[in-house]
N, C-alpha and C positions, 0 to 999 in steps of 0.2 A: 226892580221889585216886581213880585206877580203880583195876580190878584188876589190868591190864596195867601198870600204871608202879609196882605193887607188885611183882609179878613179877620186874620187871627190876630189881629191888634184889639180888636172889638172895638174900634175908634166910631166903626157904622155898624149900623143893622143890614147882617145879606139877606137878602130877598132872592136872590138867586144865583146860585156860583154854577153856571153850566159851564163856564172856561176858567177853571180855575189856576193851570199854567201860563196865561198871556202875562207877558212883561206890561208893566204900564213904563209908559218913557217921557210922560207928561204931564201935564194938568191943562186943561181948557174950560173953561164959566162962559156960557153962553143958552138965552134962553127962547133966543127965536132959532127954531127949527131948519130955516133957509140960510140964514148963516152958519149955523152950526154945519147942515149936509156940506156947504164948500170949505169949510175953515177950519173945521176940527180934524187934527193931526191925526193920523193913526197911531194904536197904539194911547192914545190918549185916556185919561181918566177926566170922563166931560159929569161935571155937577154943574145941573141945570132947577129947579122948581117944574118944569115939565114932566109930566108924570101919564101921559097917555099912549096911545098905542103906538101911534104917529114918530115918538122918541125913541122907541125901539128899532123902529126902518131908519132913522137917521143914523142912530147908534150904529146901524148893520153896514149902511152903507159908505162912513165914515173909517169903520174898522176900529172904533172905538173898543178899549180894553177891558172899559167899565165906566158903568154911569152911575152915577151919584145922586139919587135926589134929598136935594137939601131942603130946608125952611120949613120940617116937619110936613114935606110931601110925603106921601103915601101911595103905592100903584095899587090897582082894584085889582080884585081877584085873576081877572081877565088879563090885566097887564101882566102880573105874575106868571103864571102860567105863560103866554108867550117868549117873558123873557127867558125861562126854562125851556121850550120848546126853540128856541130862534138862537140859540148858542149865545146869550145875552147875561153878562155879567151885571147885576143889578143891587146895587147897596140903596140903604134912606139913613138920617140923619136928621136930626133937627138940628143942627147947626146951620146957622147961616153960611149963603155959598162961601164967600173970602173967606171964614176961618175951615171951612171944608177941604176947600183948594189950598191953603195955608198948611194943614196938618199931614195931606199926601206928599207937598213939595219939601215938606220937611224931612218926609221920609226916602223923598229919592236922591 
């Protein structure tokens, strides 16, 4: 599945589709940033409640597909923006993370 034919389920809010061809090949929940940079899969769809700048570099250098903020996170103007400028596929949801990660895995 990409990230654009996620998108268009409307299951999240995009915030930012700058790759909207990457395959997602997984789902990963994790919301400390140091484990996430060694543990998240590439290719990964990581829903986190982290929602700062910080999650975009890990995003980046994970090779994550797309990040997910759940639990009615929101990224501030600034986040947005970067995620559009940093090739960073960036959905919100106010779903809780398990039924977030529940409704991708359903779909891969």
């Amino acid at each position: 599945m990409t990230v654009s034919s996620l998108s268009e389920k409307k299951i999240f809010e995009t915030v930012s589709l700058a790759d909207p061809d990457r395959e997602i090949g997984s789902v990963f929940c994790c919301d400390l940033l140091s484990i996430a940079m060694g543990k998240a899969p590439a290719d990964c769809a990581w829903v986190t409640v982290m929602s700062n700048i910080n999650t975009l570099a890990v995003a980046t250098l994970a090779d994550a597909s797309v990040v997910i903020l759940a639990e009615g996170q929101r990224p501030d103007e600034t986040v947005a923006a970067k995620a559009a400028e940093q090739g960073v596929n960036l959905f919100a949801t106010p779903l809780p993370i398990f039924e977030a990660a529940l409704k991708i895995q359903e779909l891969l």
